[in-house]
N, C-alpha and C positions, 0 to 999 in steps of 0.2 A: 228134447226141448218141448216145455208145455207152454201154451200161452192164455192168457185171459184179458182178452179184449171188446171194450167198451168205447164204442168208435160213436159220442155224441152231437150235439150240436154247435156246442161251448164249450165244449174240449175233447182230447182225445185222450184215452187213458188204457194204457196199456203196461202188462204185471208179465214176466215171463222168466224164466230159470227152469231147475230141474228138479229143485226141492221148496220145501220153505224154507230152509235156510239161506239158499242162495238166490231167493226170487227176487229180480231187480221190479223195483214199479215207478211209474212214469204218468205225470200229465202234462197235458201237449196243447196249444190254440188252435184251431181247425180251421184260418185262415187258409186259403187255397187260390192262386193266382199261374196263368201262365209264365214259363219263366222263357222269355223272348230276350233279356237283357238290353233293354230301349230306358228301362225306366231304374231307379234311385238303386236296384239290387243289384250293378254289373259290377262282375268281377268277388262279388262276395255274398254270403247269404244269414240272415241273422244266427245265432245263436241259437239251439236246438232245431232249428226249420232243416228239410231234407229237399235234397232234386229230386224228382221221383218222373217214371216213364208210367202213363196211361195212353193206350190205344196211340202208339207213335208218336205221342206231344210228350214234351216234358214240362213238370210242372215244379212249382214249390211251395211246398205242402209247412203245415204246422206255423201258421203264422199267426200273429194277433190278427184278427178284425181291426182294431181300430189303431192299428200301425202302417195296415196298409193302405186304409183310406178311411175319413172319418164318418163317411155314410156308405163302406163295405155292404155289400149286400149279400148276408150267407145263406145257404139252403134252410130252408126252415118247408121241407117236404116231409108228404108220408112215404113218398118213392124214394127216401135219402140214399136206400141204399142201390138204387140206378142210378146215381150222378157222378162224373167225374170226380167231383169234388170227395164222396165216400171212396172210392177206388184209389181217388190219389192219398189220402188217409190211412185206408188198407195197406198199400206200399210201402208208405212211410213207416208203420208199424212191425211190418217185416223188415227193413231194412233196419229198424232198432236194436232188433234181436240179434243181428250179427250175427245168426245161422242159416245157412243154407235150405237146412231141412227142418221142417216144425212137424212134430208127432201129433201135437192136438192142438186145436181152437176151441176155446168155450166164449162165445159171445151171447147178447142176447138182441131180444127185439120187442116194442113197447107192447102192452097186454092185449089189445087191439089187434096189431098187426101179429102177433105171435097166432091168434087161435083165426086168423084168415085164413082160410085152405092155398096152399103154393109159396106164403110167405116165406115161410121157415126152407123150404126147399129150393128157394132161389136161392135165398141168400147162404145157404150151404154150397149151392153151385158155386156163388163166385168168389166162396173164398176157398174150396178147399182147387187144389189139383197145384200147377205149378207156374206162377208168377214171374215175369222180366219188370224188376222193379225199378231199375234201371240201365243204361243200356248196355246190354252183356252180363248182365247181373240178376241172377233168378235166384227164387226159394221155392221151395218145394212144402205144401203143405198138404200132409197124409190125412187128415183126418180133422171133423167139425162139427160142431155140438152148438144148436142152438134152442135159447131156453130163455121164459120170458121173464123181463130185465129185471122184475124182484126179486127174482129166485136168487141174484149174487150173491145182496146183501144179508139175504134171510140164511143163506147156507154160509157164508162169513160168518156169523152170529152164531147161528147153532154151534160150532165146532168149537167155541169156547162157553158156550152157555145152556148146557141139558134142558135148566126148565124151560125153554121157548121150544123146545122137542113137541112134550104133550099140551102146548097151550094153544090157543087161538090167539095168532100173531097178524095184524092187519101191516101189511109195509107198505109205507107210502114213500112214493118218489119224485119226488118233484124234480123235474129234471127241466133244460131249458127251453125244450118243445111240447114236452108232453109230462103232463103230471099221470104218473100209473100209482096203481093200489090193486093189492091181490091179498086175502085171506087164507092164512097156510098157517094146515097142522099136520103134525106127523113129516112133513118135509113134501106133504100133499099139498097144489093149489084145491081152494074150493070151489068147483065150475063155477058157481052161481055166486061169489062174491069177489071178480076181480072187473077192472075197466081203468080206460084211458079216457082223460080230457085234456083237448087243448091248450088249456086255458091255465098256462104254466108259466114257468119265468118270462118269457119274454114278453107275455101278456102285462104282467107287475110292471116289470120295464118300460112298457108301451107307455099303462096308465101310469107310474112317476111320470115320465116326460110328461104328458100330458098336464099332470097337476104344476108341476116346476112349471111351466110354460103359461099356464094359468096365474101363477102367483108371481112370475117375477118380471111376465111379459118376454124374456128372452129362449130361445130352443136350444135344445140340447138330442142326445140320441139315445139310443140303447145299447150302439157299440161306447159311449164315453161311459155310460154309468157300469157298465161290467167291467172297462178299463178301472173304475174307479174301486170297485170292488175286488177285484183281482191284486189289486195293487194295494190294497185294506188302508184304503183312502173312504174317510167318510164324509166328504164332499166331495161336489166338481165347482168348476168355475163358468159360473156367468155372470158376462159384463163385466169381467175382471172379481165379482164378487165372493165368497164361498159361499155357497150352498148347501145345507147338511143334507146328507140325503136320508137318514133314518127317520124322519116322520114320514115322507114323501114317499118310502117303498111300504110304511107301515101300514099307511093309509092308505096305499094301492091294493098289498095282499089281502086287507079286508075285504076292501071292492071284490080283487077276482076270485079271490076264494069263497067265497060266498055261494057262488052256482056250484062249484065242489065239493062243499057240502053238502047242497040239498041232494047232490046227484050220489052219493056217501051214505046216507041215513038210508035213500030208497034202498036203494041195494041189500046193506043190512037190514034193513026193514022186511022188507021178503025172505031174507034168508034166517030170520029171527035166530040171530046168535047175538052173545055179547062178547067183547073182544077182552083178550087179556092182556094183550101189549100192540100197542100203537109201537111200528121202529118207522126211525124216518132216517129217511138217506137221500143222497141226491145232493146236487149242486142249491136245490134249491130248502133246504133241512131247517135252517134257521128262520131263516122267514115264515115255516109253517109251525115251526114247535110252541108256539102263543093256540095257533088255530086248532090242531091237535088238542090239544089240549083241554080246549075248552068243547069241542066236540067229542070228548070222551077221556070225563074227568075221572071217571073210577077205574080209568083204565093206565098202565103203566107205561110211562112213555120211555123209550129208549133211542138217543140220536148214536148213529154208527160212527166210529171214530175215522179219521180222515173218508168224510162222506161224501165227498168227491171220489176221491178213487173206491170205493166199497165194494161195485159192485165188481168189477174189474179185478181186485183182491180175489170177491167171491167166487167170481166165475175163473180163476185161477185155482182155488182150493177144488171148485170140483171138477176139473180137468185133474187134478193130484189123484184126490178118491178114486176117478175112474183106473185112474193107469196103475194105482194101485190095489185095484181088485183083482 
């Protein structure tokens, strides 16, 4: 059993089987709550959500945010991967896979935290060895690979597409905590042309609310508008009214994306290359393939197919490759 796991902010996504043929893939809410059974879940647990055992509590893991409260309050840390809340995600992940024993993990970590010294070595600590996911109930994982989070989509990509092999391929990922971008040729990152910002989906989200709030006088959140989103609802309601939300995140991505930019051009700027394909992946893909674009119009753009799960896919293919060397 391989797995390729992509345990994010706004969702969990996790691919696992023993070929491509038979590789199951999955995304999951990363709602996370004690499960005490005092409140609206006794006796039953929604659809896809798992019991999961962390450090002697049990929790229940893979839920919407905005199911289980409409102003949830989720991790949105760069220590995500020290909080209950990622462990009890971990578990849930494992206990998906319905084997005992996992051969390999390939996950990654945002561009930033990937070249930290100690990151990538913690976070190998605490997934690889052998987990009580729940209670009485262990998995065993042999072995874990971790690799930073553009590498999935970029290595998904190449294994159906040669010319991105010898080209200069910029991937941008806009994900929902962190927008990463890394510069890869040859299946090489470029030291000097990758970085993470901030200022990613739920910055957008932040600023709609904001602007909605501004223009109709009533509030909303950022757990309703990714419900709305998720649900490929293109409004929400306020004051009973609809509300389109497509100019409102249009007119946001400009706003945040903007310092993205400029913090994009430097980088290339220094490292005077020109890119030949912009790929965009991530939860957050659409929103930026306007901006892409127009920041690097002679440049080829390509969005990953189900680019939500991509990387997850990817980091699945190269967990394949390795155990196939």
């Amino acid at each position: 059993m391989i797995v390729g796991l992509d345990i994010g902010y706004s969702n969990l996504k996790v691919c696992f089987g023993t070929s491509n043929k038979d590789m199951s893939k999955h995304v999951f809410p990363v709602g996370v709550v004690i499960d005490d059974r005092r409140d609206g879940l006794r006796g039953t647990t929604p659809k896809g959500s798992e019991i999961v055992k962390v450090d002697e509590q049990q929790y229940i893991a893979c839920l919407s945010p905005s199911d289980i409260a409409l102003d949830y309050q989720r991790v949105l840390l760069e220590n995500y991967p020290e909080t209950i809340e990622y462990k009890a995600l971990l578990h849930a992940s494992l206990i998906k896979t319905k084997s005992s024993v996992i051969d390999l993990i390939v996950t990654g970590l945002p561009v930033d935290q990937f070249i930290t010294p100690g990151k990538r070595e913690a976070l190998t600590q605490l997934i690889k060895g052998t987990h009580e996911v729940f209670e009485g109930v262990f998995v065993e994982v042999k072995d874990v690979i971790v690799v930073p989070q553009p590498l999935g989509s970029y290595s998904l990509e190449t294994s159906s597409n040669d010319d991105l092999l010898d080209s200069l391929v910029l991937v941008l990922d806009p994900g929902f905590f962190s927008v990463d971008w890394a510069v890869m040729q040859d299946g090489n990152l470029l030291r000097g042309a990758l970085g993470t910002s901030k200022l990613a989906i739920s910055s957008i989200y932040e600023e709609a609310v904001r602007l909605i709030r501004n223009e109709t006088g009533g509030r909303t959140n950022i757990n309703m508008i990714e419900k709305a989103i998720v649900h490929q609802r293109e409004y929400i309601k306020v004051f009973g009214e609809r509300v389109q939300l497509t100019p409102f995140l249009e007119q946001a991505t400009v706003s945040i994306s903007s310092n993205i930019k400029k913090e994009l051009e430097s980088v290339l700027r220094k490292s005077n290359i020109d890119i030949d394909y912009v790929l965009l992946t991530g939860g957050g893909s659409m929103l930026y393939k306007n901006i892409a674009k127009e920041m690097f119009p002679h440049s080829k753009t390509i969005t990953t197919n189900e680019y939500v799960l991509s990387n997850a896919k990817g980091f699945y293919q190269i967990a394949k490759d390795l155990r196939d060397e």
